[in-house]
C-alpha positions in Angstrom: 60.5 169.6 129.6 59.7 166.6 127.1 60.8 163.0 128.6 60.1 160.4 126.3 57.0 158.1 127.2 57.0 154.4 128.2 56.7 152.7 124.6 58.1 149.1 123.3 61.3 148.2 123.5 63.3 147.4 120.2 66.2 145.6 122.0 67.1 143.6 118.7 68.9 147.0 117.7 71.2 146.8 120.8 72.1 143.0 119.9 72.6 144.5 116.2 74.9 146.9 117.6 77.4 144.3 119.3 77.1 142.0 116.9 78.4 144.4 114.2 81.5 146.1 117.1 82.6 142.3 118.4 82.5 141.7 114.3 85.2 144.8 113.5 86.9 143.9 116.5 87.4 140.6 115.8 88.9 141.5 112.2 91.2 144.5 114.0 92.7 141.5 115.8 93.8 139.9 112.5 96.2 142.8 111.7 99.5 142.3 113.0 100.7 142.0 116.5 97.1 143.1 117.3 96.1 140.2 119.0 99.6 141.0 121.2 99.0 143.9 121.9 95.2 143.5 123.7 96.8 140.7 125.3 99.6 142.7 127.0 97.3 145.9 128.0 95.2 143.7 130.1 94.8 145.6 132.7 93.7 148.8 131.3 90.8 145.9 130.0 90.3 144.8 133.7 90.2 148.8 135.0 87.8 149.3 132.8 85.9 146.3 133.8 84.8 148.5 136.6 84.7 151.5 134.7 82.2 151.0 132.2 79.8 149.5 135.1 80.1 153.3 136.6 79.7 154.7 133.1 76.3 153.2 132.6 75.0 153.4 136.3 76.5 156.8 137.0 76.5 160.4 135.4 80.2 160.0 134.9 81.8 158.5 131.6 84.1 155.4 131.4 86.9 157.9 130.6 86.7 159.1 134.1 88.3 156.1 135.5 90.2 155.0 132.2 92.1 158.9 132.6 93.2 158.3 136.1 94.2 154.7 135.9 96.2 156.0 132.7 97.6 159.0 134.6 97.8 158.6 138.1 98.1 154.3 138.1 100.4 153.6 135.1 101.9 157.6 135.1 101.0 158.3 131.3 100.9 161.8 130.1 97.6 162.9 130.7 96.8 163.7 126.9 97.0 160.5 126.2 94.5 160.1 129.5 91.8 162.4 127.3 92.5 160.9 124.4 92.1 157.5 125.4 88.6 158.9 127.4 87.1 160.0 124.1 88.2 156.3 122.5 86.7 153.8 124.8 84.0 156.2 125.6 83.0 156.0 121.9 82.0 152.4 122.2 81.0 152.2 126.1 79.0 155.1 126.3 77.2 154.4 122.5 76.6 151.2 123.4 74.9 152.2 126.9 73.0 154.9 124.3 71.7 152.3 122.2 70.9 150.3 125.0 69.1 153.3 126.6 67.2 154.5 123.2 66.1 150.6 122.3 64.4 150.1 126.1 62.7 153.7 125.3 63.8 155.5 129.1 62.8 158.3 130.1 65.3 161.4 128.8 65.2 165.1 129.2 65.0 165.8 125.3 65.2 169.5 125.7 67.9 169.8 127.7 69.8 167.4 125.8 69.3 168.9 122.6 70.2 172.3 123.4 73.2 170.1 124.5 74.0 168.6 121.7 74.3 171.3 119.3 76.2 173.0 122.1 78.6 170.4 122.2 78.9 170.6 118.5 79.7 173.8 118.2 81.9 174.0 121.2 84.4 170.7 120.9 86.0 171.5 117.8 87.7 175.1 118.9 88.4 173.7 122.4 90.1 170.3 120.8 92.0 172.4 118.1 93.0 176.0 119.7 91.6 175.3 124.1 93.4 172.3 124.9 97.3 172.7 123.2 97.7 175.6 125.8 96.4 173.6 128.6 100.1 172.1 130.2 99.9 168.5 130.7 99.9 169.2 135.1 96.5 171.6 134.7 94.9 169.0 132.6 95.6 166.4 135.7 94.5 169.4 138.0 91.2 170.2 135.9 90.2 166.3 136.0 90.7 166.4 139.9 88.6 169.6 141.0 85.6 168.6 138.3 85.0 165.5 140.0 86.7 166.2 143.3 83.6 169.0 143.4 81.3 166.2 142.0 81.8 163.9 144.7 81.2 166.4 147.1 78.6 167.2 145.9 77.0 164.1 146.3 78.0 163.3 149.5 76.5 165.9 151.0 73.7 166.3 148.8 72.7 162.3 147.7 69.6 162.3 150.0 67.7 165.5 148.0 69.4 164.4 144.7 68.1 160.7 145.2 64.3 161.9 146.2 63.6 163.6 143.1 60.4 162.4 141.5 59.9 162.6 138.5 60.7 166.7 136.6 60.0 170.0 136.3 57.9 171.3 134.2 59.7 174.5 132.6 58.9 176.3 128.9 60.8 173.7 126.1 62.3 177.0 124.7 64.4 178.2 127.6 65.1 174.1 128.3 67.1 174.1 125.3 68.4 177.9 125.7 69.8 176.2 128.9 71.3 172.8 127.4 72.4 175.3 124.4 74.9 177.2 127.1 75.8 174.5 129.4 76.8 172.3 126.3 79.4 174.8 124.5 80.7 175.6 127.8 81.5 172.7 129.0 82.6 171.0 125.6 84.8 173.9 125.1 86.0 174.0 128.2 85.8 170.6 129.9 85.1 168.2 127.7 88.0 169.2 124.8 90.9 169.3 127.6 89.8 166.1 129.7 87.8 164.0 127.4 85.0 164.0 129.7 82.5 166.6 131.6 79.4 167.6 129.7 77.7 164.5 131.1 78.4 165.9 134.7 77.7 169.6 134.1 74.0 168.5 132.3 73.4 166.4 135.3 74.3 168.4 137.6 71.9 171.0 135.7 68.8 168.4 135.6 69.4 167.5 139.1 70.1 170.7 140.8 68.1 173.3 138.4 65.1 170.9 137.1 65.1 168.5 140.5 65.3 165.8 137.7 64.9 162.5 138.7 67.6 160.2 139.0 66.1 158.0 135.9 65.7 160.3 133.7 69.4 162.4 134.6 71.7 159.6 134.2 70.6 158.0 130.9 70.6 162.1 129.6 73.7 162.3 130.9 75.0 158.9 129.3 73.9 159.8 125.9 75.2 163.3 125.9 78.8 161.8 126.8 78.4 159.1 124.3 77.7 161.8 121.3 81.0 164.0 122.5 83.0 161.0 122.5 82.3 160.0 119.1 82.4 163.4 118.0 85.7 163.8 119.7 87.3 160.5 118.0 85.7 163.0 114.3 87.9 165.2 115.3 91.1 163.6 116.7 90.9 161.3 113.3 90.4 164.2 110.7 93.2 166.2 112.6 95.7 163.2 112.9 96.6 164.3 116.4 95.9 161.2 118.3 98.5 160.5 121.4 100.6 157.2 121.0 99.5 154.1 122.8 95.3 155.0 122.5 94.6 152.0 119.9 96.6 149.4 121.9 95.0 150.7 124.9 91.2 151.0 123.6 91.9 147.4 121.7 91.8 145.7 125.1 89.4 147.7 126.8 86.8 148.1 124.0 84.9 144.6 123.7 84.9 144.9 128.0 83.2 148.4 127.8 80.7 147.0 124.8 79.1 144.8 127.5 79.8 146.7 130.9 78.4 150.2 130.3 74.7 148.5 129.3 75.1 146.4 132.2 75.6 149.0 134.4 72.5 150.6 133.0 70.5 147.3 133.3 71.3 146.6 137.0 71.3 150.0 138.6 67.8 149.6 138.4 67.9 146.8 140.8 70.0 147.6 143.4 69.6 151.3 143.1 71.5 154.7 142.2 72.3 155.6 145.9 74.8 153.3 147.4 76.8 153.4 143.6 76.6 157.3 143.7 77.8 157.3 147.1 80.6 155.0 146.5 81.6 156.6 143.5 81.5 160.4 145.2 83.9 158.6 147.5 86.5 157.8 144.8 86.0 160.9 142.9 87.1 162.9 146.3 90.1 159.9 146.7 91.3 161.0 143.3 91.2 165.0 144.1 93.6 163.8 147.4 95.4 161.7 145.1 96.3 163.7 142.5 97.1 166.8 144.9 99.3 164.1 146.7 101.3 162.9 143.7 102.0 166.4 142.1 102.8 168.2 145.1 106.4 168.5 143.6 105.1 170.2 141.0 102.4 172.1 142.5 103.7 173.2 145.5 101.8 174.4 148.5 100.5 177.5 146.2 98.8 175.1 143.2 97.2 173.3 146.3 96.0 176.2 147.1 94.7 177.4 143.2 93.4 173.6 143.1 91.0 174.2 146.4 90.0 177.1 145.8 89.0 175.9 142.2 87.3 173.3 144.2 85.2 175.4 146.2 84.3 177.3 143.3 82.9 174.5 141.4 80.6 174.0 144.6 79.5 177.3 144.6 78.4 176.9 140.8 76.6 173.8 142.0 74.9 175.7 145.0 74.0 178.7 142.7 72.0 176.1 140.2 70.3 174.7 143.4 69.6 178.2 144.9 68.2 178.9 141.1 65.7 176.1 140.6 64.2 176.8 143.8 63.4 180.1 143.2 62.6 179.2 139.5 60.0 176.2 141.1 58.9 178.6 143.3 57.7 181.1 140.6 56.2 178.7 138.6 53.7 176.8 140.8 52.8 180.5 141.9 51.5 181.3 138.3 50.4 177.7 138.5 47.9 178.8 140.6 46.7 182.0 138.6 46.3 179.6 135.3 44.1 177.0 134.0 46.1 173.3 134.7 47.2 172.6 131.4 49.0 176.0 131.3 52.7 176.3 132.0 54.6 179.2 132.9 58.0 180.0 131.6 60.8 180.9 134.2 62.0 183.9 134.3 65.1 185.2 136.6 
């Protein structure tokens, strides 16, 4: 598993980078009515305030509060939810990325190259034929269990998740084989319907399979999400099938998520991952309650049901990558022992 090396940071690129967004931004706001419009979706720009600290300091993307404030707060369809996800994340999450890739952290290269081109080739049939059969309450209920299960996840599992040192040492090959799978799946499935997800499922995967530290996780995770967004807003633009009200929305909350994402990647590392991952595993289970709460109409006692059970699946998948990189740790510090030190041994199932 490749994680880049301390080296020099280039910072002036990150600097470059705002410079050039607050720049465009500032000419957007010349058109007309712009300058209205931010003005009046302030507080999409103050929700996302506190989403773009989570995006940077968390393995979850900006779009995962901008979809329920959208949906479950101010009751938009939750298309426009996903859509406005892979907006705002495009300049959050990037600039969290550049922040990330100019200080030189750690990352699980890899992983998150099998990841990318997974993503790549998974988003575009998932955005064009996956998601228009998805009805607008199953996108809501999707969102839910994915995180619902994340926060569980965590809160039962923070203290072997946050002790992680460092990462296992698997063959590069099967690494990216791995990154490869997890990538289209979750892009296809996941990421095309809800606007976010690969960044969880890749953690999860480095955390769970590779006992991944949290370092080197959460900034993979960051800039995996960051790549899907802006290949997501490729998409959405070339196909003209954006939702009304993303620009007005993403107008406001863009030059707050330009600053907050990297600043939740900058002081994470001074007060920790723990307590934010244990407060945000909190409001990821609030908004599984939530969301079962508010479309109980539509649900009924049966989709509560589906939604738990979906739930508890998603926790099984998580317990079956644990269970796996045990085994797979296991087997490898065995042939450890038969071989010279600077050998590796690939897993094998």
């Amino acid at each position: 598993m490749s994680i880049t090396p301390a080296k020099k940071q280039h910072l002036w690129v990150w600097f470059l980078w705002l410079a050039l967004f607050y720049l465009i931004w500032v000419l957007l706001l010349q058109t007309e009515g712009a300058i209205q419009q931010a003005i009046s979706h302030w507080p999409m720009a103050l929700a996302m305030a506190v989403g773009s600290y989570a995006a940077g300091s968390t393995p979850m993307g900006g779009g995962t509060v901008g979809f329920p404030v959208l949906v479950l707060l101010f009751e938009m369809p939750a298309t426009l939810g996903r859509d406005f996800s892979f907006a705002v994340q495009s300049i959050g999450m990037v600039s969290a990325s550049i922040f990330i890739l100019a200080r030189r952290q750690p990352l699980a290269w890899a992983m998150l190259k099998g990841a990318l081109i997974g993503g790549l080739l998974g988003l575009p049939p998932g955005i064009l034929f996956f998601a228009p059969l998805v009805p607008d309450l199953w996108i809501k209920i999707i969102f839910a269990v994915l995180w619902g299960s994340f926060g569980i996840l965590h809160l039962y599992r923070i203290n072997e998740i946050s002790s992680n040192i460092g990462m296992t040492e698997f063959d590069e090959r099967w690494d990216l084989k791995v990154g490869l799978t997890l990538g289209f799946c979750s892009s296809l499935l996941a990421v095309s319907v809800t606007g976010v997800g690969i960044d969880m499922v890749l953690y999860a995967a480095l955390v769970l399979l590779c006992r991944a530290d949290l370092k080197i996780a959460i900034p993979t995770s960051v800039v995996i999400m960051a790549a899907g967004s802006v290949y997501g807003v490729i998409i959405k633009s070339i196909t003209h099938s954006w939702q009304p009200g993303v620009y007005e929305n993403w107008l406001a909350a863009a030059p707050v998520v330009a600053l907050g994402a990297p600043l939740g990647v900058f002081i994470v590392e001074r007060v920790g991952r723990k307590p934010i991952l244990l407060v945000v595993a909190a409001l990821c289970v609030g908004q599984f309650i939530w969301t079962c709460f508010a479309e109980f109409g539509a649900l009924g006692w049966l989709g509560v049901i589906i939604s738990l059970i979906a739930l508890g699946g998603c926790l099984l998948v998580f317990e079956k990558l644990r269970a796996t990189g045990h085994r797979l740790i296991a087997k490898t510090e065995e042939a450890l022992k038969h071989k010279p030190a600077h050998t590796q041994a690939p897993p094998t199932e």
